[in-house]
DSSP file (Angstrom, degrees, kcal/mol; ACC not computed):
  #  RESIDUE AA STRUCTURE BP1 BP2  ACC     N-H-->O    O-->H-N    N-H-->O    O-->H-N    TCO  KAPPA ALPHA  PHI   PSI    X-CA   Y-CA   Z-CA
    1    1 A X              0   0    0      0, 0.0     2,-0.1     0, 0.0     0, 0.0   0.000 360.0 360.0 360.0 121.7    5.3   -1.7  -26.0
    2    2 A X        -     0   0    0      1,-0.1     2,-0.3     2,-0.0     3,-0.0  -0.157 360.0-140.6 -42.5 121.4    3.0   -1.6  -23.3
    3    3 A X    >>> -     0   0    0      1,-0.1     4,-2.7    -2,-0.1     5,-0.6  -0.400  31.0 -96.4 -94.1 171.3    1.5    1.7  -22.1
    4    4 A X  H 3>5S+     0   0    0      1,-0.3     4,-3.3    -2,-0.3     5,-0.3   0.933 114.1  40.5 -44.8 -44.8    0.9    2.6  -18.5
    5    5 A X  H 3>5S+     0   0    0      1,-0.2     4,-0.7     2,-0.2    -1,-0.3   0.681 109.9  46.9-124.3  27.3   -2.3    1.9  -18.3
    6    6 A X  H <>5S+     0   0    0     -3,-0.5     4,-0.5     2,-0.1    -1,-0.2   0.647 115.4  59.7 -77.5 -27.7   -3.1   -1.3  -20.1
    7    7 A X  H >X5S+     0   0    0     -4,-2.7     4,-3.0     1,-0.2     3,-0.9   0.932 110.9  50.2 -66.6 -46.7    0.9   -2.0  -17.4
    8    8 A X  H 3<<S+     0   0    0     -4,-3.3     5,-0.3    -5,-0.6    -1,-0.2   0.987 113.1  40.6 -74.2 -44.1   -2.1   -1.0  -14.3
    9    9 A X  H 3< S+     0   0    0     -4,-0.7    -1,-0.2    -5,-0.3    -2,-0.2   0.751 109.5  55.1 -48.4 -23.6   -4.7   -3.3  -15.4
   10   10 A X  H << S+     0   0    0     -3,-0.9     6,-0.4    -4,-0.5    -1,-0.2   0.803 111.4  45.1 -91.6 -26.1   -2.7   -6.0  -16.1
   11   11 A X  S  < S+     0   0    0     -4,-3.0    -1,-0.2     1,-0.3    -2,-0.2   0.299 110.3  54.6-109.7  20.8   -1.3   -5.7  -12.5
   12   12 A X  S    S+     0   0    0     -3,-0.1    -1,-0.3    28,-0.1    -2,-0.2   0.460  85.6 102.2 -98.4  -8.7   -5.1   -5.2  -11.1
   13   13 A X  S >  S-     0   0    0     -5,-0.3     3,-0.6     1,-0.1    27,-0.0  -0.468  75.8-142.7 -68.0 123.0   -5.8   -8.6  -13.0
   14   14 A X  G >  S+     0   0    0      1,-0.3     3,-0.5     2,-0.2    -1,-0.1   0.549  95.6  66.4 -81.9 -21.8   -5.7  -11.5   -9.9
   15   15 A X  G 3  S+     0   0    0      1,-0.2    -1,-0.3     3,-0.0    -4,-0.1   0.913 100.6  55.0 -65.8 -43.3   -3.9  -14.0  -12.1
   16   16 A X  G <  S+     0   0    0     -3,-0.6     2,-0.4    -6,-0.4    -2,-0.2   0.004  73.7 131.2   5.5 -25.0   -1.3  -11.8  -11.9
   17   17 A X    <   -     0   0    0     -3,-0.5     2,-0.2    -5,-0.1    -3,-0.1  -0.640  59.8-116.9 -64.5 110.3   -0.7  -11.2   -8.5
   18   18 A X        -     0   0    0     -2,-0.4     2,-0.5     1,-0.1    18,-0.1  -0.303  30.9-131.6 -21.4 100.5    2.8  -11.4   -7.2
   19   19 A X        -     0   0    0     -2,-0.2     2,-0.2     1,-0.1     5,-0.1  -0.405  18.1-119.8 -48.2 118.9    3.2  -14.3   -4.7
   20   20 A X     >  -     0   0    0     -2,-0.5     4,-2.6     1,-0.1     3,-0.3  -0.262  13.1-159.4 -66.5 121.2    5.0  -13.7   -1.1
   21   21 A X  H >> S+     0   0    0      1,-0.2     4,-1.9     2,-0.2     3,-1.6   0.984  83.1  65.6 -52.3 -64.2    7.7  -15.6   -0.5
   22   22 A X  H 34>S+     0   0    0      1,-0.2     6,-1.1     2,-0.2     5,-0.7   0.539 104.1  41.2  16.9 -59.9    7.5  -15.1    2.8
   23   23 A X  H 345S+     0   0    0     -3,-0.3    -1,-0.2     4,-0.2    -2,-0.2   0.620 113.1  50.0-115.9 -13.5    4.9  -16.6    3.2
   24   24 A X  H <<5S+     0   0    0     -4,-2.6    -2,-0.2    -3,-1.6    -3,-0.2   0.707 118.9  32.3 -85.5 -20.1    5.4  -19.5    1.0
   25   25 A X  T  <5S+     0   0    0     -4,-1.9    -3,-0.2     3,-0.1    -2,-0.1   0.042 133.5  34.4-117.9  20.9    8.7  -20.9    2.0
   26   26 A X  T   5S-     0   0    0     -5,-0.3    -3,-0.2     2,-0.2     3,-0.1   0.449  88.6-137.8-124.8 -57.9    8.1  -19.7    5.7
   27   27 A X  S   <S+     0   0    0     -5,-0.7    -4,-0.2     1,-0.7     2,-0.2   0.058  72.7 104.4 134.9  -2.5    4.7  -20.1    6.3
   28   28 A X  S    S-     0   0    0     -6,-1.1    -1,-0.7     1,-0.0    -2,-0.2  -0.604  75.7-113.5-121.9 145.8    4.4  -16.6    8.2
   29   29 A X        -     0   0    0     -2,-0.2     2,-0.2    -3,-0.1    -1,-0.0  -0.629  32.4-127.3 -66.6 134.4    2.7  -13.1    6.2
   30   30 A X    >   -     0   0    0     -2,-0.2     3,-3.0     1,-0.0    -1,-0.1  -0.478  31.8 -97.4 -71.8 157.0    5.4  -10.4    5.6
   31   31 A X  T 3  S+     0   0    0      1,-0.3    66,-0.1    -2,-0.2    65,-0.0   0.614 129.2  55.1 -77.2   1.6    4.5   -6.8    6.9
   32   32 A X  T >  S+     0   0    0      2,-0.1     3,-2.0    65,-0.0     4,-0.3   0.394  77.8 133.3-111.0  12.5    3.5   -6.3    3.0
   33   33 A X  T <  S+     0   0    0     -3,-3.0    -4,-0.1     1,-0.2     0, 0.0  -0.413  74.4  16.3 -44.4 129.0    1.0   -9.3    2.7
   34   34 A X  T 3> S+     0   0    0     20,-0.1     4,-2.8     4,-0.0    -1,-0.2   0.127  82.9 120.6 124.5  -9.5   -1.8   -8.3    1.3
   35   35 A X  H <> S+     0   0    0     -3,-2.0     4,-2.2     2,-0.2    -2,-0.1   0.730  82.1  45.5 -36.7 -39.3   -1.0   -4.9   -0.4
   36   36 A X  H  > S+     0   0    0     -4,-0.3     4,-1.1     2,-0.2    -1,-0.2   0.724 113.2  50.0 -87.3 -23.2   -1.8   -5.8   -4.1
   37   37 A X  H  > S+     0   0    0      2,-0.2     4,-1.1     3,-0.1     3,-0.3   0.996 114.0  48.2 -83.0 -49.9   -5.2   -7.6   -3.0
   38   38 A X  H >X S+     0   0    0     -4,-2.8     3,-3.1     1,-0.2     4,-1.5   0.997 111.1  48.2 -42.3 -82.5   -6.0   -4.2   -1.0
   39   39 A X  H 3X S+     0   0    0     -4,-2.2     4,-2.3     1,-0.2    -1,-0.2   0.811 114.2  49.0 -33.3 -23.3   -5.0   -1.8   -4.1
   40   40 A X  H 3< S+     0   0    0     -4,-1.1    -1,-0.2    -3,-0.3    -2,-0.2   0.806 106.7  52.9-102.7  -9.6   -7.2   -3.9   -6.2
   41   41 A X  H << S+     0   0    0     -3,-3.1    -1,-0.2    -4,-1.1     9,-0.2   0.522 109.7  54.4 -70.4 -15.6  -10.0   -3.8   -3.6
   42   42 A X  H >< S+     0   0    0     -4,-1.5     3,-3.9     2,-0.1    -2,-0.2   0.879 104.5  49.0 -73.8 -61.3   -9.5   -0.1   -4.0
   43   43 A X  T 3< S+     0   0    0     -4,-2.3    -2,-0.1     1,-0.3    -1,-0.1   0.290 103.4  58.6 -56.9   3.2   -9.9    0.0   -7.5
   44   44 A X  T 3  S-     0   0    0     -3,-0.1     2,-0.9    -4,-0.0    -1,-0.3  -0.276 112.1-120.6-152.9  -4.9  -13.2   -2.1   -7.2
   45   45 A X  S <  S+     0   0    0     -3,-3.9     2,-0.9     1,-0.2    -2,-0.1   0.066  79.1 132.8  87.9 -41.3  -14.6    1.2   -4.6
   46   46 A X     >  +     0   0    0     -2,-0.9     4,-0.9    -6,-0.2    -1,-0.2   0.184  25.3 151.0 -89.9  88.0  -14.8   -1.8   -2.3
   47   47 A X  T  4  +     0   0    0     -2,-0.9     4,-0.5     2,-0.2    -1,-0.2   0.918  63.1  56.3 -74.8 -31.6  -12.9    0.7    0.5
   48   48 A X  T >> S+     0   0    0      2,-0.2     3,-2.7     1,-0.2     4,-1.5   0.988 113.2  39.9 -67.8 -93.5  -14.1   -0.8    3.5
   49   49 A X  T 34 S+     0   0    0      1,-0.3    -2,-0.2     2,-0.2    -1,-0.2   0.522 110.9  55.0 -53.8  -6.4  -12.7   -4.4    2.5
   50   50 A X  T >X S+     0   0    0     -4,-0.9     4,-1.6    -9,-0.2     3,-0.6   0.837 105.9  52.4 -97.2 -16.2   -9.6   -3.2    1.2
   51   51 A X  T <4 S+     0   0    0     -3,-2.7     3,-0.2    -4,-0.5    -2,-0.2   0.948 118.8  44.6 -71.8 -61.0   -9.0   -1.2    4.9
   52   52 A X  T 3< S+     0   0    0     -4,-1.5    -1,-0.2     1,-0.2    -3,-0.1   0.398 112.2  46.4 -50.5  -2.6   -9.7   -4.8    6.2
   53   53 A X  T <4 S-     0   0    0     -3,-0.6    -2,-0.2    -5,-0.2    -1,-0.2   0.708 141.3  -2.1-127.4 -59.0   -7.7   -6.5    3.9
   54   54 A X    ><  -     0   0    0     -4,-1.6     3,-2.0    -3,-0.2     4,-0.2  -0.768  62.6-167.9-149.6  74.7   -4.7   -4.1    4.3
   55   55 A X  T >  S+     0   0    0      1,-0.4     3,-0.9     2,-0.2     4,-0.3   0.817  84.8  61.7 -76.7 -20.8   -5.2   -0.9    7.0
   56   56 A X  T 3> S+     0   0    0      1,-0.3     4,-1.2    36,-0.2    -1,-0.4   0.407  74.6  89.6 -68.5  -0.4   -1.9    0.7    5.8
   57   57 A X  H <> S+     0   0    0     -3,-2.0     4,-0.7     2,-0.2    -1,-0.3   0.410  84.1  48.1-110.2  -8.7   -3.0    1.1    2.7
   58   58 A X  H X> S+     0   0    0     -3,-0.9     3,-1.5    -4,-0.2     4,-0.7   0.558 106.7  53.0 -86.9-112.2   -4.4    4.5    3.3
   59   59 A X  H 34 S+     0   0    0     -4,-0.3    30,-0.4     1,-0.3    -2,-0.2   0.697 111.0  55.6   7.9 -42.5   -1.4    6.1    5.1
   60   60 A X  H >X S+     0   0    0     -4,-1.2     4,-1.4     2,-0.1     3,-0.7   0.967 108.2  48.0 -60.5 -58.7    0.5    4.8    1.9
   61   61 A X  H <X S+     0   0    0     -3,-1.5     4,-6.0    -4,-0.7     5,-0.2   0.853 107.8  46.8 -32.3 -61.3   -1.7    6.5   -0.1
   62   62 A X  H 3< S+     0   0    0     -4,-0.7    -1,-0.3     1,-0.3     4,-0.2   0.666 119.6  48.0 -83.3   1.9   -1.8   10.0    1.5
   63   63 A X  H <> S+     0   0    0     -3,-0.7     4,-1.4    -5,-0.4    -1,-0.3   0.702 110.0  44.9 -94.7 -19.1    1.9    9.8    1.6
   64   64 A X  H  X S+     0   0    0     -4,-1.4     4,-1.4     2,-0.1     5,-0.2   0.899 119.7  47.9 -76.8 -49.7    2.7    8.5   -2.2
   65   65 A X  H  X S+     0   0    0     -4,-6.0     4,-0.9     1,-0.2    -3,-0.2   0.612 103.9  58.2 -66.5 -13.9    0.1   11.4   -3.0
   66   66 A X  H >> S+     0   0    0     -5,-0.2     4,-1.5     2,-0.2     3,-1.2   0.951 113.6  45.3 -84.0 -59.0    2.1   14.2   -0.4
   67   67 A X  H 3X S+     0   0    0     -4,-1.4     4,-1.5     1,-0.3     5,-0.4   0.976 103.0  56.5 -75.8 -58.8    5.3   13.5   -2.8
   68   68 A X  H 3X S+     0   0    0     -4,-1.4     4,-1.0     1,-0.2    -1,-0.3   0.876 115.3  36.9 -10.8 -65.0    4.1   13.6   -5.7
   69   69 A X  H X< S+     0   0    0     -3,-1.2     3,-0.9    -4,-0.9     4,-0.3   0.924 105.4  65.1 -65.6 -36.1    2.8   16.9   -5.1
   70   70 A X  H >< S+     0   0    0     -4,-1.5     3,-1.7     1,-0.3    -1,-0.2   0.866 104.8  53.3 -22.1 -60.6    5.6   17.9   -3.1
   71   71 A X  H 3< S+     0   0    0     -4,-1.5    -1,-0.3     1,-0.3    -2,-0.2   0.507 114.1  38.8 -59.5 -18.0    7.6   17.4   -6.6
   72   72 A X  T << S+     0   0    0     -4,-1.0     2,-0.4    -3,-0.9    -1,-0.3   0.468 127.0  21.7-112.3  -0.7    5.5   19.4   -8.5
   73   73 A X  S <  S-     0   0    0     -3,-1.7     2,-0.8    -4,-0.3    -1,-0.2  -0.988  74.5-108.2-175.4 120.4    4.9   22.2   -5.9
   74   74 A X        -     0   0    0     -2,-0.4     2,-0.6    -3,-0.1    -4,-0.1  -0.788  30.7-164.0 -88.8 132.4    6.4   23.7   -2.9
   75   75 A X    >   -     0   0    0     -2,-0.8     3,-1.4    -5,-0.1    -5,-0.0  -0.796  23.7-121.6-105.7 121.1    4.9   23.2    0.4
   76   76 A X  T 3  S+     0   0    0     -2,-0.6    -1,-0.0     1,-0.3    -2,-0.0  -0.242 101.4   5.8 -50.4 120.9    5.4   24.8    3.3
   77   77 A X  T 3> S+     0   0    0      1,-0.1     4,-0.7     2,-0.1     3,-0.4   0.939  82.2 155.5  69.3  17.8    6.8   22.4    6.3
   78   78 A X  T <4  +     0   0    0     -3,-1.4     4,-0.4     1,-0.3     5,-0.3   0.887  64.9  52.1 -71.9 -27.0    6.8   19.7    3.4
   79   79 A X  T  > S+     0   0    0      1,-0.2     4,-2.2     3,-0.1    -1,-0.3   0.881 109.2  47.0 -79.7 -17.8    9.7   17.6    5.6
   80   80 A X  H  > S+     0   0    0     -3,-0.4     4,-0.6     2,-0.2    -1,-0.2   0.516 112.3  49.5-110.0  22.9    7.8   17.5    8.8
   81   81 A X  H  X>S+     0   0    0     -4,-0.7     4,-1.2    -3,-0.2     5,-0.5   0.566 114.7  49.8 -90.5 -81.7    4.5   16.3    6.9
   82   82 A X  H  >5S+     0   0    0     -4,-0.4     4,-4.6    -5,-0.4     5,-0.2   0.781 108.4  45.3  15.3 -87.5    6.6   13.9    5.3
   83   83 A X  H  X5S+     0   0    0     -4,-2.2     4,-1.7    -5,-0.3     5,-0.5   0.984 114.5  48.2 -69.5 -73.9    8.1   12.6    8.1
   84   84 A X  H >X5S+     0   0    0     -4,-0.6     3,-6.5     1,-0.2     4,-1.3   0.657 112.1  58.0  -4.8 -90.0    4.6   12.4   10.1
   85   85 A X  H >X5S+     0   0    0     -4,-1.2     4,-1.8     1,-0.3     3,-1.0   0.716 110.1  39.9 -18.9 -66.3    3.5   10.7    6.7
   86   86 A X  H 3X<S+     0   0    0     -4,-4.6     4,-1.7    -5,-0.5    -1,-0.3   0.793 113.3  51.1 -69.3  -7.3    6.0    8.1    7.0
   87   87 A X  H <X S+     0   0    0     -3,-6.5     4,-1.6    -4,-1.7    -1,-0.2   0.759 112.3  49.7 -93.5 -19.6    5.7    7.4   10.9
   88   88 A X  H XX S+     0   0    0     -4,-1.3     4,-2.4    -3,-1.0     3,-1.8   0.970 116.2  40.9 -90.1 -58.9    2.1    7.0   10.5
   89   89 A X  H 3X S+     0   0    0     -4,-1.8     4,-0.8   -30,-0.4    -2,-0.2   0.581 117.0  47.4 -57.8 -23.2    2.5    4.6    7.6
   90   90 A X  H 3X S+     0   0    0     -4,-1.7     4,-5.0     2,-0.2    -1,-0.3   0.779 114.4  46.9 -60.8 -50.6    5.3    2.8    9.1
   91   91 A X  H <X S+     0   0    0     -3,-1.8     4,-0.6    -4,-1.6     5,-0.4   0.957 109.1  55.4 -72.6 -32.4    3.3    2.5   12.8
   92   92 A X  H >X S+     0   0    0     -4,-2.4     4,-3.7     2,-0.2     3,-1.1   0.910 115.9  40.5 -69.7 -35.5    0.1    1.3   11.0
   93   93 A X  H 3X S+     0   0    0     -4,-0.8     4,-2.5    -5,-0.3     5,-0.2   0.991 112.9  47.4 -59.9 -55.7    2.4   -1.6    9.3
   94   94 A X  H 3X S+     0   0    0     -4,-5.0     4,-0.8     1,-0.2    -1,-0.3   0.518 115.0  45.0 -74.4   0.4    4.2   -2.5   11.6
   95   95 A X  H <X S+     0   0    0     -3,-1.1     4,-2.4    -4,-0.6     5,-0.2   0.682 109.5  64.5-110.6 -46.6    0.8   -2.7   14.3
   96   96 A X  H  X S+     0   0    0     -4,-3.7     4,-1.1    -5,-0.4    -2,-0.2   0.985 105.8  43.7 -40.2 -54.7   -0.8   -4.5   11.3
   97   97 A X  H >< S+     0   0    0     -4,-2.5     3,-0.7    -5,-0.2     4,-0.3   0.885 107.7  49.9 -59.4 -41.6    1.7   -7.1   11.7
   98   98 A X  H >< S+     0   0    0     -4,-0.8     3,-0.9     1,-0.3     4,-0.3   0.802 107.4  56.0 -79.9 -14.5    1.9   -7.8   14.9
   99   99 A X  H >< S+     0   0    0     -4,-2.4     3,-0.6     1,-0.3    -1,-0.3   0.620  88.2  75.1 -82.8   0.2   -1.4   -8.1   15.2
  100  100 A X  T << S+     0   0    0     -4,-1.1    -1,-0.3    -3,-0.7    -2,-0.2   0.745  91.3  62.3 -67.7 -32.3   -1.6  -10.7   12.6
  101  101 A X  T <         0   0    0     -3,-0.9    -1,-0.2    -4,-0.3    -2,-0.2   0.697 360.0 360.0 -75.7 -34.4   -0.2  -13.0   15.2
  102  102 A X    <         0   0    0     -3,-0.6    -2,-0.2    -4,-0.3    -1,-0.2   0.441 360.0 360.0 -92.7 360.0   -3.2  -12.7   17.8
């Protein structure tokens, strides 16, 4: 059985990478192109180019990282950080995308 983090390597490994459908039987990027190539530009330091790569990908971050803690901890105001958290992660996808077009 595979442990977690031989499971995280395997899925920094670039042969590995999930293809988008999306973007293969449409021709067009989905508002999550480019997520896995980002994370693995993360794991590589390379921060810069993974912001270029993917700009949500921060804004995911500090919002997988809020619940998490959330779950382990109570926080004061934890639903309207939250919700921020998601509106910002939401607006930065969805701005990513559109701009994808120009």
């Amino acid at each position: 059985m595979m442990n977690i983090a031989s499971f995280i390597l395997l899925l920094l490994d670039e042969d590995y990478m999930l293809p988008c459908l999306n973007k293969q039987l449409l021709g067009l990027e989905c508002t999550g192109c480019g997520i896995q190539r980002a994370a693995v530009l993360l794991f590589h330091g390379e921060f810069i180019e993974a912001f270029n790569m993917y700009p949500a990908i921060y804004p995911l971050i500090l919002l997988l990282g809020f619940l998490l803690l959330d779950n382990l901890m109570a926080i004061k105001y934890a639903n309207k950080i939250s919700i921020f958290l998601m509106i910002a992660s939401v607006t930065t996808i969805l701005i990513n995308f559109i701009l994808k077009f120009f």
